[in-house]
VOGU-396475 format. One record per residue (C-alpha): x, y, z. Coordinates in pm, whole numbers. Example, Ala and Ser with C-alpha at 12.3 -4.5 7.8 and 13.67 -1.06 7.14 Angstrom:
<recs>
        X        Y        Z
     1230     -450      780
     1367     -106      714
</recs>
This chain:
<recs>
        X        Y        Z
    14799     4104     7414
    14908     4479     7518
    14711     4694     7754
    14866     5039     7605
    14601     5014     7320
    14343     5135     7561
    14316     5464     7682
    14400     5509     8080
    14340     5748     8328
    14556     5799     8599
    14468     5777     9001
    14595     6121     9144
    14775     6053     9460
    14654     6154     9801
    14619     6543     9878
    14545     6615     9514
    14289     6660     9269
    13943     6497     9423
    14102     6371     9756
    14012     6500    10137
    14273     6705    10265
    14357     6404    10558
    14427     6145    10319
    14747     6006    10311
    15010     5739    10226
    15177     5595    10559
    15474     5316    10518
    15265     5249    10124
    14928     5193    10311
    14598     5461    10283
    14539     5626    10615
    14239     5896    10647
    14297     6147    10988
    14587     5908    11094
    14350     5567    11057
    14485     5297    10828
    14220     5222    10611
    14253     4832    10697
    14151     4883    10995
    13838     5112    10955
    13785     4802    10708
    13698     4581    10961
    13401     4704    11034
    13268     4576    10693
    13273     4732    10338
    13150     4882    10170
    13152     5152    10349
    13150     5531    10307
    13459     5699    10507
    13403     6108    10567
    13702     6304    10638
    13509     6488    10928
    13795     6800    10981
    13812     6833    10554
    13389     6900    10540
    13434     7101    10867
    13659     7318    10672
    13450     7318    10347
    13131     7432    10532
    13339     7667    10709
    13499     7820    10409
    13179     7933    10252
    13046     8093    10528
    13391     8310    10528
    13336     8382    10175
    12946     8504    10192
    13053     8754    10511
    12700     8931    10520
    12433     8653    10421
    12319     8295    10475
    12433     7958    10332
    12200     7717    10354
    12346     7332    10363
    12184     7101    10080
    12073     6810    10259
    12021     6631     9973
    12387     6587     9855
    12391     6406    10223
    12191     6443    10557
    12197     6288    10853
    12136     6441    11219
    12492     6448    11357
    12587     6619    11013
    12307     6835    11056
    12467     6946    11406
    12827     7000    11275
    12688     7269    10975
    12518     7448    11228
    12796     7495    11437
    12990     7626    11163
    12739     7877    11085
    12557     7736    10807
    12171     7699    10768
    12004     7308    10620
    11806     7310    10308
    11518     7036    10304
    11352     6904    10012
    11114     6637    10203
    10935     6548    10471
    11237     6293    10549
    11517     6534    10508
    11355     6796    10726
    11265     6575    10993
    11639     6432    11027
    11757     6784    11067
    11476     6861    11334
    11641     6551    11502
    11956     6735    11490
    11826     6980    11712
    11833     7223    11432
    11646     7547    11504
    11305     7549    11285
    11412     7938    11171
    11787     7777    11041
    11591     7544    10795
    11478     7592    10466
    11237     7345    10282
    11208     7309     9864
    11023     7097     9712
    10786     7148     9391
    10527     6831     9520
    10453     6968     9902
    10192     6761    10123
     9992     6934    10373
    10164     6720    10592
    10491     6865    10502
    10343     7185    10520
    10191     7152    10846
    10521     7007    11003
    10725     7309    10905
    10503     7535    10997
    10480     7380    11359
    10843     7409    11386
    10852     7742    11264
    11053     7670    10951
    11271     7963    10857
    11140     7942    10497
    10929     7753    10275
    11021     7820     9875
    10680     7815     9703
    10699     7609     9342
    10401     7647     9198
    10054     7843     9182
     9834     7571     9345
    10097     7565     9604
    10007     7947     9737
     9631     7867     9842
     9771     7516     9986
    10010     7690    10193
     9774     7964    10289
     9457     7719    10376
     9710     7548    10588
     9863     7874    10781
     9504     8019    10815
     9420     7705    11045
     9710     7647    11211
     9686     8086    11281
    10072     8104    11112
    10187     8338    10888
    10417     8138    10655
    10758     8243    10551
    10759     8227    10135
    11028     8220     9874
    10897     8204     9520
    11190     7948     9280
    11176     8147     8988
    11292     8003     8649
    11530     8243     8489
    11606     8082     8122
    11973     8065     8255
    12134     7707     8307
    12447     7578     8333
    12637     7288     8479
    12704     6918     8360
    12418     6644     8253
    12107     6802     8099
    11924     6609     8370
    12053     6800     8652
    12043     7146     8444
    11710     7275     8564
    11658     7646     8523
    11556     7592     8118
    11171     7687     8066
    11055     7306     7991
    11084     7130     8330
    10914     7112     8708
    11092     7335     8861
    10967     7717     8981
    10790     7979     8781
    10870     8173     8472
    10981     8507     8449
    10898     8540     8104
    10573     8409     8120
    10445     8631     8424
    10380     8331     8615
    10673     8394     8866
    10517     8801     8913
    10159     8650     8950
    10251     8406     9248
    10436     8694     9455
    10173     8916     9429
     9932     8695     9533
    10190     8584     9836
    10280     8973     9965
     9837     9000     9918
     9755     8723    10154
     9767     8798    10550
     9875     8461    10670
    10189     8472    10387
    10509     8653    10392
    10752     8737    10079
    11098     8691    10197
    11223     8701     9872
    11356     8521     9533
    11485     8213     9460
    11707     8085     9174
    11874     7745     9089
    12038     7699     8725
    12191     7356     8753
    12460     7166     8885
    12846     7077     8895
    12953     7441     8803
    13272     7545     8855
    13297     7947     8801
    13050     8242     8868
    12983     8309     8545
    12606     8108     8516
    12520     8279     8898
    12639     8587     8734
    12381     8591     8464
    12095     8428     8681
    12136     8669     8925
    12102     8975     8683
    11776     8805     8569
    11661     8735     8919
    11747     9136     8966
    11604     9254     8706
    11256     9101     8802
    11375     9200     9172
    11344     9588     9018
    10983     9550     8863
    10894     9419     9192
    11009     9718     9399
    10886    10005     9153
    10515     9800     9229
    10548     9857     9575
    10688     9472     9659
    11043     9492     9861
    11280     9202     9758
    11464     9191    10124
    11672     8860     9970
    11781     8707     9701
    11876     8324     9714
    12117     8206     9420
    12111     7823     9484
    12324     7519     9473
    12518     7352     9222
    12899     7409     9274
    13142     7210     9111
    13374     6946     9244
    13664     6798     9090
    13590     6363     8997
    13899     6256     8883
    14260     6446     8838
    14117     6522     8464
    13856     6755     8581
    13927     7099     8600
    13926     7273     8948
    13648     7472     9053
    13731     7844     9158
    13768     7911     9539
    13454     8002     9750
    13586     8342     9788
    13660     8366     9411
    13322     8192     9363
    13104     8481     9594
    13342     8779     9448
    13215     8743     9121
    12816     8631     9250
    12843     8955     9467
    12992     9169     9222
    12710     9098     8935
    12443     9110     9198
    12560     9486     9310
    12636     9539     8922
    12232     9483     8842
    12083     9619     9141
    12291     9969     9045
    12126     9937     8637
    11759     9856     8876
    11816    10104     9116
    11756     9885     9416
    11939     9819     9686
    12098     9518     9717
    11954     9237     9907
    12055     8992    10118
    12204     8680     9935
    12213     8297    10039
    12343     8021     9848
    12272     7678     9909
    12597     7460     9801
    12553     7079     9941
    12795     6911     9702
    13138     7125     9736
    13079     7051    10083
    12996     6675    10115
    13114     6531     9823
    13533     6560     9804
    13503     6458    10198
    13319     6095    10152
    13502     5824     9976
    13393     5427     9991
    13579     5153    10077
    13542     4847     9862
    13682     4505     9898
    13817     4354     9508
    13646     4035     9457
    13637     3874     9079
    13910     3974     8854
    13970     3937     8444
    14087     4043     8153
    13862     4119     7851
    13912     4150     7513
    13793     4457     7317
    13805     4637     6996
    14069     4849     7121
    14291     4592     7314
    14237     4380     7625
    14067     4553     7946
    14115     4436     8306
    13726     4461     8500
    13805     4492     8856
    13485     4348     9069
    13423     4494     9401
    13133     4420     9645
    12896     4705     9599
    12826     4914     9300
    12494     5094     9151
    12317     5043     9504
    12575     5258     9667
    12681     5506     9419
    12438     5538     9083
    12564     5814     8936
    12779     5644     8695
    12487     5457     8553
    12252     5785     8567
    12431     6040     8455
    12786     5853     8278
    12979     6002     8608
    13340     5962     8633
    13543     5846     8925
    13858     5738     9006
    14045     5508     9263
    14328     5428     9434
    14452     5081     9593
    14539     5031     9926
    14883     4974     9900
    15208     5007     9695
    15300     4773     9439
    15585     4810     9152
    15344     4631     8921
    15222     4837     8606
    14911     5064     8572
    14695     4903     8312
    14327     5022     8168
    14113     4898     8417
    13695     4928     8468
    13612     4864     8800
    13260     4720     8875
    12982     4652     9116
    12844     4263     9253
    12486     4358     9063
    12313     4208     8820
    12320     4494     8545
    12567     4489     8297
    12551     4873     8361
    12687     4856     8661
    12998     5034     8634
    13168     5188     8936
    13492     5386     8721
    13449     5308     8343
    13847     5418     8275
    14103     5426     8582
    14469     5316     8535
    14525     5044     8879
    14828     4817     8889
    14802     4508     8684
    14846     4289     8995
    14499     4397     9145
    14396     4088     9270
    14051     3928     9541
    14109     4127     9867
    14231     4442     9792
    14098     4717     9948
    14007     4960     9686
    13911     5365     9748
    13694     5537     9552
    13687     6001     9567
    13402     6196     9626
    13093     6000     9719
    13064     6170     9985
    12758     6372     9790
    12445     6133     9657
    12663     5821     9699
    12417     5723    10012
    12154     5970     9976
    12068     5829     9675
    12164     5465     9792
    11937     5121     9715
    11892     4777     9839
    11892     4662     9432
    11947     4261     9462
    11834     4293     9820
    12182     4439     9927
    12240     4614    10260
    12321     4973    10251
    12673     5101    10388
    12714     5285    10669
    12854     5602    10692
    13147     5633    10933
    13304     6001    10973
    13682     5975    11078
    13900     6240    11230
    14223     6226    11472
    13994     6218    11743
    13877     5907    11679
    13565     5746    11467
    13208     5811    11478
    12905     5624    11231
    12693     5930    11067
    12482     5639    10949
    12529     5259    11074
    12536     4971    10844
    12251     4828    10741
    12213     4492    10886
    12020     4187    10774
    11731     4210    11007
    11680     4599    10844
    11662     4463    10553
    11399     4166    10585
    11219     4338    10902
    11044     4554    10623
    10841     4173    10488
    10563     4098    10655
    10587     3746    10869
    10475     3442    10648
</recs>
């Protein structure tokens, strides 16, 4: 039986393609920020390792890029209160999209004007906690959504800070699931409808609401400016009609959804400064055609900054070889899987690995796969590994570090990982392990 009938995708090596910029090979054996990875192992995997100098630098780069405006961290991609902390001190604002994800950056000590809350399902509870902590801005979804927000400012004797998400007919990006600026979905109002001009003139009408400005998001895992570039000639455009009926447009906020390389097939995503060159340049391009000025802009990447920083440790367990159509496929087994990282089995994601250490054995087509019971559970569908994988290797997977815990499960009643952050300075948990008690503490007693 020969492997070379299957198709195989080759593990780039450390400091290229989707890797942190503090991974390395030491003496054949992974080390992130100078820490061999069998020793961070210890603590139990999985686990999800951040490279806490490489998202520094990320979140660090965009605010160099934007100069004059705001970028507003996604919390969704991955949030916890420490993390919360570090963007801050870089510069960066937190985007919220719950009641959970704005409380954990409150408990970051993040300032209530440096936060930003989505969200196209709001509770008055919600609504009511941002307002008490004088949330910077709150990006108004829907019409029902203005006399909520209003009822609840009245009392409270606020005047709430609104964005209106509008829905520009522009998308772009990767799965049509996470493409969301097409007419038929939940998400904002419609230009061409009028519903996006009705909700800001009822917002800049009411005393106890503010227009702060416009808000577009066309989708996900883009990798040039040229879907921002169109949105934000749309957004513009409406930004224009606005104006010439007596409502300023002081900003304009362009979203999230920048591109990360998977796997060392992907292409690479332009640089942040490339990236905001061409945003800023079709921006000044429409307001010139409007005859506006130009306002300020804020972008809200979450992804480019979380995701090429995390990586998770597994530990190999079962090993085989399987026959196919095609030629005979080794499955790799490790002991996590869809709980920490569904994105493979949403959204066919690709990944790709490397093995902690050096072997002279051949790469072979290899799947590597979770410990669940769902024959969908697929961690890397294609990866070339060395044919002598074998039960106790330690086995790295790139750029997690966005969803893989934020979106995280207890499926077959498994413990969630821990997030441990690692730089030369030593090693710090973002998120500790879940431990057995966590998990059954939730049952009532018997």
């Amino acid at each position: 039986m020969s492997f070379a009938s299957l198709a195989s995708i080759p593990a780039p090596e450390p400091g290229t393609g989707p890797w942190p910029a503090n991974l390395a090979r030491t003496e054949g054996k992974l080390t992130l920020a100078g820490h061999a990875l069998s020793d961070l192992a210890v603590r139990g995997t999985p686990v999800y390792l951040v490279d806490e100098n490489d998202m520094t630098s990320r979140a660090r780069a965009w605010v160099d890029a934007i100069g004059d405006g705001d970028v507003y961290y996604a919390g969704k991609s991955f949030l916890s209160p420490l993390l919360a902390r570090w963007m801050v001190e870089e510069g960066l604002c937190i985007d919220t999209a719950s009641e959970g994800e704005l409380r954990t950056a409150l408990a970051g000590g993040v300032p209530g004007e440096k936060i930003g809350l989505h969200g196209n399902s709001k509770s008055d509870a919600l609504l009511e906690l941002a307002l008490e902590n004088n949330v910077g801005r709150i990006v108004v979804d829907s019409p029902g959504e203005v006399e909520q927000l209003a009822d609840i400012a009245s009392r409270l004797g606020r005047v709430a800070p609104c964005f209106v998400r509008v829905t520009t007919g522009v998308h772009a990006g990767g799965h049509e699931f996470i493409a969301t600026a097409h007419e038929d979905q939940k998400f904002g109002l419609s230009l061409a409808t009028g519903a996006a001009r009705d909700v800001v003139t009822a917002i800049a009408n009411h005393p106890n609401l503010s227009f702060l400005g416009l808000h577009s998001h066309i989708g996900s895992q883009i990798l040039d400016p040229e879907g921002f570039a169109a949105a934000a000639s749309a957004v513009i455009a409406f930004a224009g009609e606005l104006t010439r009926n007596g409502i300023a447009v002081p900003e304009v906020d362009l979203g999230g959804g920048y591109g990360i390389q998977y796997t060392g097939e992907d292409p690479q995503p332009v640089s942040e400064k490339q990236m905001l060159a061409g945003i800023r340049s079709a921006l000044e391009a429409a307001c010139a055609a409007e005859g506006i000025d130009v306002p300020r802009l804020s972008i809200e990447p979450g992804r480019s900054i979380s995701g090429p920083s995390g990586m998770t440790l597994y530990t190999v367990g079962a090993t085989k070889d399987v026959m196919t159509d095609d030629g005979v496929r080794r499955y790799v087994s490790v002991d996590g899987g869809m709980s920490d990282n569904i994105r493979p089995a949403l959204y066919g994601a690709d990944y790709t690995a490397l093995v902690d250490r050096v072997t002279d054995a051949e790469g072979v087509p290899t799947r590597v796969v979770g410990m669940h019971c769902e024959s969908g559970d697929i961690v890397i569908k294609d990866v070339s590994l060395p044919g002598d994988v074998s039960r106790g290797d330690l086995l790295l997977v790139a750029a997690t570090g966005a969803y893989g815990r934020s979106m995280a499960s207890n499926y077959n009643m498994i413990k969630r990982p821990g997030v441990l952050a690692v730089s030369d300075r030593g090693t710090t948990w973002l998120v500790r392990p879940e431990t057995w008690e966590d998990v059954l503490g939730l049952f009532p007693e018997l």
